[in-house]
C-alpha positions as protocol buffer text, in pm:
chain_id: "A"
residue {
  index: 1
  type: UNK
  ca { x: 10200 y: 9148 z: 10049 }
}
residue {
  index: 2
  type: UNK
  ca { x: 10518 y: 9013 z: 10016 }
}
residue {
  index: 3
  type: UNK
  ca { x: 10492 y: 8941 z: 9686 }
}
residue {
  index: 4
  type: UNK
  ca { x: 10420 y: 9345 z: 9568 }
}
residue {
  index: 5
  type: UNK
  ca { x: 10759 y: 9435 z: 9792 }
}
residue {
  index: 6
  type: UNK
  ca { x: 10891 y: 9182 z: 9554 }
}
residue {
  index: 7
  type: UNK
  ca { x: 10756 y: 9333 z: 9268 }
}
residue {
  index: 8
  type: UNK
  ca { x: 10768 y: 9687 z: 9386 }
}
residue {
  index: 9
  type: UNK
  ca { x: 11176 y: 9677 z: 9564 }
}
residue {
  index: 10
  type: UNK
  ca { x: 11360 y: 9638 z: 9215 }
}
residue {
  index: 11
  type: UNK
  ca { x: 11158 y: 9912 z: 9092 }
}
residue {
  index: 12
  type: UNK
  ca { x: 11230 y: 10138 z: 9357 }
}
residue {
  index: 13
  type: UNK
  ca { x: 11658 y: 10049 z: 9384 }
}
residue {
  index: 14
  type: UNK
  ca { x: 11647 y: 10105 z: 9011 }
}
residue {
  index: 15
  type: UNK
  ca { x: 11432 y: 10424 z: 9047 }
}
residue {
  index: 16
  type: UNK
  ca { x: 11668 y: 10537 z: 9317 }
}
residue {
  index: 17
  type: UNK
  ca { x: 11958 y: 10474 z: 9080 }
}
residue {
  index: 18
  type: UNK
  ca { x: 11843 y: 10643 z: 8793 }
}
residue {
  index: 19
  type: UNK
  ca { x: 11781 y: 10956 z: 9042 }
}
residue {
  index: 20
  type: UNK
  ca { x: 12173 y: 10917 z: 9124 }
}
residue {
  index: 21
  type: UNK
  ca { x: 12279 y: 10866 z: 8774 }
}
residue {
  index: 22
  type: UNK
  ca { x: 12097 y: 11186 z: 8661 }
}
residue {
  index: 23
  type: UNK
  ca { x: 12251 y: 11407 z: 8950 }
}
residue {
  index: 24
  type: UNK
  ca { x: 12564 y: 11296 z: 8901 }
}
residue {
  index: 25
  type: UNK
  ca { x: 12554 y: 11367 z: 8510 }
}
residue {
  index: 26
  type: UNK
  ca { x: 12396 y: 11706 z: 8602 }
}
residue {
  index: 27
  type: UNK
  ca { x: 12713 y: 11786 z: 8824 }
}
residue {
  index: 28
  type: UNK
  ca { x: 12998 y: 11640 z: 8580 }
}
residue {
  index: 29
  type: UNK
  ca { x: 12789 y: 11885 z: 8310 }
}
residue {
  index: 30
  type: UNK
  ca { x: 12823 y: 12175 z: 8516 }
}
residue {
  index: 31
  type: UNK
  ca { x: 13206 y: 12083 z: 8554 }
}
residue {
  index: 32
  type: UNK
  ca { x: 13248 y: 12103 z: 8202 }
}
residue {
  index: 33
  type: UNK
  ca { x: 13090 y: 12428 z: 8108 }
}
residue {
  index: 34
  type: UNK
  ca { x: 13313 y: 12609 z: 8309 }
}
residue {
  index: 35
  type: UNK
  ca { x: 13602 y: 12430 z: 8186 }
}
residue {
  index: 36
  type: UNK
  ca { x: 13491 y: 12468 z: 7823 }
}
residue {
  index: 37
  type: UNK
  ca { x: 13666 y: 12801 z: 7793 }
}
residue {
  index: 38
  type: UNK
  ca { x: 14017 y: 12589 z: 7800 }
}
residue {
  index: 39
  type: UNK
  ca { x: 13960 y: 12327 z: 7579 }
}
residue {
  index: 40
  type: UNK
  ca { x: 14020 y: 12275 z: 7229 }
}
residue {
  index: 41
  type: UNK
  ca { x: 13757 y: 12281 z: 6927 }
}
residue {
  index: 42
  type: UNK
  ca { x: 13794 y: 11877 z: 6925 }
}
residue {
  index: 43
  type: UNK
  ca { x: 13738 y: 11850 z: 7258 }
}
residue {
  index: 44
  type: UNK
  ca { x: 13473 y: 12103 z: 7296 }
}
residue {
  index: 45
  type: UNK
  ca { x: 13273 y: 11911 z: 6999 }
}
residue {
  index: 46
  type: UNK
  ca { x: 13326 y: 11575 z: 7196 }
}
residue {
  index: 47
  type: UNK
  ca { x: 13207 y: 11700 z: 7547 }
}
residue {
  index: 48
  type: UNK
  ca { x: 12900 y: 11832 z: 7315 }
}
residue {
  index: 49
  type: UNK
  ca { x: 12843 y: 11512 z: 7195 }
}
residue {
  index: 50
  type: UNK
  ca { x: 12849 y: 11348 z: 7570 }
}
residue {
  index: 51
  type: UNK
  ca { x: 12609 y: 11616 z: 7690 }
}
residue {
  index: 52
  type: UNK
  ca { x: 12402 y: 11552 z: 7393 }
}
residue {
  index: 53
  type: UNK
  ca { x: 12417 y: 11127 z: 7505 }
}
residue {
  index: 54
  type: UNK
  ca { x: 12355 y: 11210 z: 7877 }
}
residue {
  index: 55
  type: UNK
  ca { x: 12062 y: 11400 z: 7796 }
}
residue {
  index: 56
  type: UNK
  ca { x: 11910 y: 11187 z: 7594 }
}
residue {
  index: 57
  type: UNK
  ca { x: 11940 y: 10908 z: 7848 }
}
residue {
  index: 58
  type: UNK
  ca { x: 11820 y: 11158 z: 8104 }
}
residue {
  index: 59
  type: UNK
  ca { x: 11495 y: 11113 z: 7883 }
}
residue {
  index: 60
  type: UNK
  ca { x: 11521 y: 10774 z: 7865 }
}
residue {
  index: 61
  type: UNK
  ca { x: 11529 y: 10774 z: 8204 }
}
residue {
  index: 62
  type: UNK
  ca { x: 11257 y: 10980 z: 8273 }
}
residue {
  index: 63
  type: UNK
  ca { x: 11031 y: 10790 z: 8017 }
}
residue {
  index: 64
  type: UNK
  ca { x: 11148 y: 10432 z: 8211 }
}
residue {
  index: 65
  type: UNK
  ca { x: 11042 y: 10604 z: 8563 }
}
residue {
  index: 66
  type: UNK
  ca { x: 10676 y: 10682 z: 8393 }
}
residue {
  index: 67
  type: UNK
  ca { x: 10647 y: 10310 z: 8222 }
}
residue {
  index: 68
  type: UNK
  ca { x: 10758 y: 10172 z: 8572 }
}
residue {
  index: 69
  type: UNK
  ca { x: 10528 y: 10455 z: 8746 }
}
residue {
  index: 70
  type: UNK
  ca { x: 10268 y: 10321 z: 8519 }
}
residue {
  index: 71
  type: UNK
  ca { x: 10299 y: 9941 z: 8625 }
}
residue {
  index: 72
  type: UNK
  ca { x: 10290 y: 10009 z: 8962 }
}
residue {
  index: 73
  type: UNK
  ca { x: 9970 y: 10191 z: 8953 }
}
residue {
  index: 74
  type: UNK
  ca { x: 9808 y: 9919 z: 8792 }
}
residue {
  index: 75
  type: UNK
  ca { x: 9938 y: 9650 z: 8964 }
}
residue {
  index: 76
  type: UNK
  ca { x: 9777 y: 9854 z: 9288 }
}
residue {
  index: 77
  type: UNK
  ca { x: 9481 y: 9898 z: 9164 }
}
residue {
  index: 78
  type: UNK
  ca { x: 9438 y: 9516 z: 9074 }
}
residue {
  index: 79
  type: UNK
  ca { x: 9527 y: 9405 z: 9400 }
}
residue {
  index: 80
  type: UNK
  ca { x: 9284 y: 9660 z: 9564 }
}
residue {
  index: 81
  type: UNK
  ca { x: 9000 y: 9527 z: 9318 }
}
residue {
  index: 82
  type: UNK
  ca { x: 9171 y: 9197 z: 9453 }
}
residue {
  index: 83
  type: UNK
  ca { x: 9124 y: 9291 z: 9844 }
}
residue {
  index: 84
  type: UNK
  ca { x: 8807 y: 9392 z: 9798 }
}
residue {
  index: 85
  type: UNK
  ca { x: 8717 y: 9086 z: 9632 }
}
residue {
  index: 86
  type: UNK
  ca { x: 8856 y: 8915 z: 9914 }
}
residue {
  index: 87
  type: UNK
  ca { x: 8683 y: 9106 z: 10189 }
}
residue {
  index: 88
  type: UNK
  ca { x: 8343 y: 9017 z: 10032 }
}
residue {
  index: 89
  type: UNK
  ca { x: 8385 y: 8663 z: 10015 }
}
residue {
  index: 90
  type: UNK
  ca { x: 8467 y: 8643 z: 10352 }
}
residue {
  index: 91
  type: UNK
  ca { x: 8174 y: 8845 z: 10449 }
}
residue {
  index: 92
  type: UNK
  ca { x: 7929 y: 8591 z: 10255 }
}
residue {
  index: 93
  type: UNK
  ca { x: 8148 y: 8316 z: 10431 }
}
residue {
  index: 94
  type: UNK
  ca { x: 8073 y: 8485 z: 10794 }
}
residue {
  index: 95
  type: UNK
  ca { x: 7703 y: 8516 z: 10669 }
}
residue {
  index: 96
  type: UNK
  ca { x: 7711 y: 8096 z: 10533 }
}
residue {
  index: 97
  type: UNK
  ca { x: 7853 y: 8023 z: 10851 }
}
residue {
  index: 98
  type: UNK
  ca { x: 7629 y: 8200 z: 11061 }
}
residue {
  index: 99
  type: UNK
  ca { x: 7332 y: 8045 z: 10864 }
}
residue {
  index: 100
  type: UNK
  ca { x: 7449 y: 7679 z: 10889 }
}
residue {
  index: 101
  type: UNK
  ca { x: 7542 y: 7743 z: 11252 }
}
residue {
  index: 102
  type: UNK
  ca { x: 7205 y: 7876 z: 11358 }
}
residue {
  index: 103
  type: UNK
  ca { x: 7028 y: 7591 z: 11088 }
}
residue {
  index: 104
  type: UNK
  ca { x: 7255 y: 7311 z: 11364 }
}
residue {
  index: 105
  type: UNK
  ca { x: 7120 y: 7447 z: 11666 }
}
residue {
  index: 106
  type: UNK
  ca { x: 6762 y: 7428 z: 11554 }
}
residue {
  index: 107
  type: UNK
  ca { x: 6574 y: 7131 z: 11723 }
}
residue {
  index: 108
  type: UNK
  ca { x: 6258 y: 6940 z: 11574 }
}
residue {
  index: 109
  type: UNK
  ca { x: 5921 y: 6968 z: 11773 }
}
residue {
  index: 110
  type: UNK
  ca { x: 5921 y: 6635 z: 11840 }
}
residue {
  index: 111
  type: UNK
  ca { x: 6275 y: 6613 z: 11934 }
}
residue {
  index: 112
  type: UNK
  ca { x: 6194 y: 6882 z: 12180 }
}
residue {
  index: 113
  type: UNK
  ca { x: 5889 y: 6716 z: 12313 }
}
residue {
  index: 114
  type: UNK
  ca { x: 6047 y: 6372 z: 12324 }
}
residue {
  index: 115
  type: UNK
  ca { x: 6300 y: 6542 z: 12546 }
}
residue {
  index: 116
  type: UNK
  ca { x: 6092 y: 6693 z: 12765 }
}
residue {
  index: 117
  type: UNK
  ca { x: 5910 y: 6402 z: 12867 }
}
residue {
  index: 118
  type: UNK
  ca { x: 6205 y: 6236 z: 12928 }
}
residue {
  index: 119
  type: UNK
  ca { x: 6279 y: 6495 z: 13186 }
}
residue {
  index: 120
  type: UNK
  ca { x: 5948 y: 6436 z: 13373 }
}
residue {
  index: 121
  type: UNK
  ca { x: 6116 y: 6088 z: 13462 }
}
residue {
  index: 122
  type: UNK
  ca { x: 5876 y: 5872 z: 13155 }
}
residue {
  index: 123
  type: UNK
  ca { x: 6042 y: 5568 z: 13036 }
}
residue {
  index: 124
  type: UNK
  ca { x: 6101 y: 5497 z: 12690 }
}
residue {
  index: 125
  type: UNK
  ca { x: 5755 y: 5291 z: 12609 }
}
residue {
  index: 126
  type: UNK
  ca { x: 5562 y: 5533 z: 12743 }
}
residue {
  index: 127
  type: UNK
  ca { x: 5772 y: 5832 z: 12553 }
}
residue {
  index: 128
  type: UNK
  ca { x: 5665 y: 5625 z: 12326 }
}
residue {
  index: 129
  type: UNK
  ca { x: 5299 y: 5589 z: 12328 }
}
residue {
  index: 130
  type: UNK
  ca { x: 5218 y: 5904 z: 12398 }
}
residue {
  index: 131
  type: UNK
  ca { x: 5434 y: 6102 z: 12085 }
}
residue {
  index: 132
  type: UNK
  ca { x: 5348 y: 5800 z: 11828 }
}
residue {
  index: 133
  type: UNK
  ca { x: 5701 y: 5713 z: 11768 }
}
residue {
  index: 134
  type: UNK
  ca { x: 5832 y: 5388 z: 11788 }
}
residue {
  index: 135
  type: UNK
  ca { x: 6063 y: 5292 z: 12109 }
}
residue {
  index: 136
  type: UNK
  ca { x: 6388 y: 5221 z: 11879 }
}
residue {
  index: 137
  type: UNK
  ca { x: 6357 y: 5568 z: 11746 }
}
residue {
  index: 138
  type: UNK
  ca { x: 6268 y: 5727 z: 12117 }
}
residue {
  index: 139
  type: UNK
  ca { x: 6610 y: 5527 z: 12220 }
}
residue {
  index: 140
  type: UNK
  ca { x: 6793 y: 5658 z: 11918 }
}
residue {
  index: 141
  type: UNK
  ca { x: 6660 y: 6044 z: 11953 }
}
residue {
  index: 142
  type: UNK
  ca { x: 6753 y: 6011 z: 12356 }
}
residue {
  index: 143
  type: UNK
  ca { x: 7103 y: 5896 z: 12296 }
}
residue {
  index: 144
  type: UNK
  ca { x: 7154 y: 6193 z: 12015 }
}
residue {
  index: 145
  type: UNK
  ca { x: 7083 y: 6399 z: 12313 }
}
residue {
  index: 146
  type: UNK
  ca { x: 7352 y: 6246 z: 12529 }
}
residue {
  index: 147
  type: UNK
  ca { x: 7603 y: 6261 z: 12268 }
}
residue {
  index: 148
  type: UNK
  ca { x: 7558 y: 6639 z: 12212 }
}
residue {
  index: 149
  type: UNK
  ca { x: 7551 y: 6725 z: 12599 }
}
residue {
  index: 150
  type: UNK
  ca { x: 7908 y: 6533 z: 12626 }
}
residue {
  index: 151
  type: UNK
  ca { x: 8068 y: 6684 z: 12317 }
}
């Protein structure tokens, strides 16, 4: 965000002084109609001329407010296609995350069953002999379980 105000601030001060500039050429031109009546033909065809200038930077102005007007729409519209962007890979992130999470917590059957008899007070050999599975890998399953109740 703080990178548009960057963007967007110059814009704005110069937009602001343009506004200024043109208000304050519209008052000085005002001023010099009325004073027209006094002056001489030289001077009358020089204050033309100046009119002539500050209205033609008036335009310029005004065209430099729609090219800037112009940029800032775009550059607004790419960081809401940006956002957007954003928002839905954080959504499929949340979704990942929630997958893998839920994938963690799921237990093998005979992970499960090994557990259980341990909790009916059998030792490892007979764990053992009744699932199939070799007392080394009873030992090994029993002390994953240990290490996931103390983290």
């Amino acid at each position: 965000m703080s990178e548009f105000l960057r963007n967007v601030v110059p814009f704005l001060l110069v937009a602001l002084a343009l506004v200024w500039i043109i208000t304050y050429g519209r008052q000085r031109a005002e001023k010099a109609q009325k004073s027209e009546a006094a002056l001489s033909r030289d001077e009358l065809d020089q204050r033309q001329r100046l009119q002539r200038a500050m209205e033609q930077l008036q335009v310029n102005i005004m065209e430099f407010g729609r090219d800037v007007e112009g940029r800032l729409d775009t550059r607004i519209a790419t960081l809401g296609r940006l956002v957007q962007d954003a928002d839905e890979r954080i959504k499929r992130l949340e979704e990942l995350t929630s997958q893998a999470t839920r994938g963690a917590h799921a237990m093998p059957p005979l992970y499960r069953e090994i557990y259980r008899l341990a909790d009916e007070g059998l030792d490892k050999v007979e764990i053992a002999r009744r699932t199939g599975t070799a007392p080394g890998e009873i030992e090994l399953i029993l002390s994953l379980r240990k290490d996931r109740s103390a983290g």
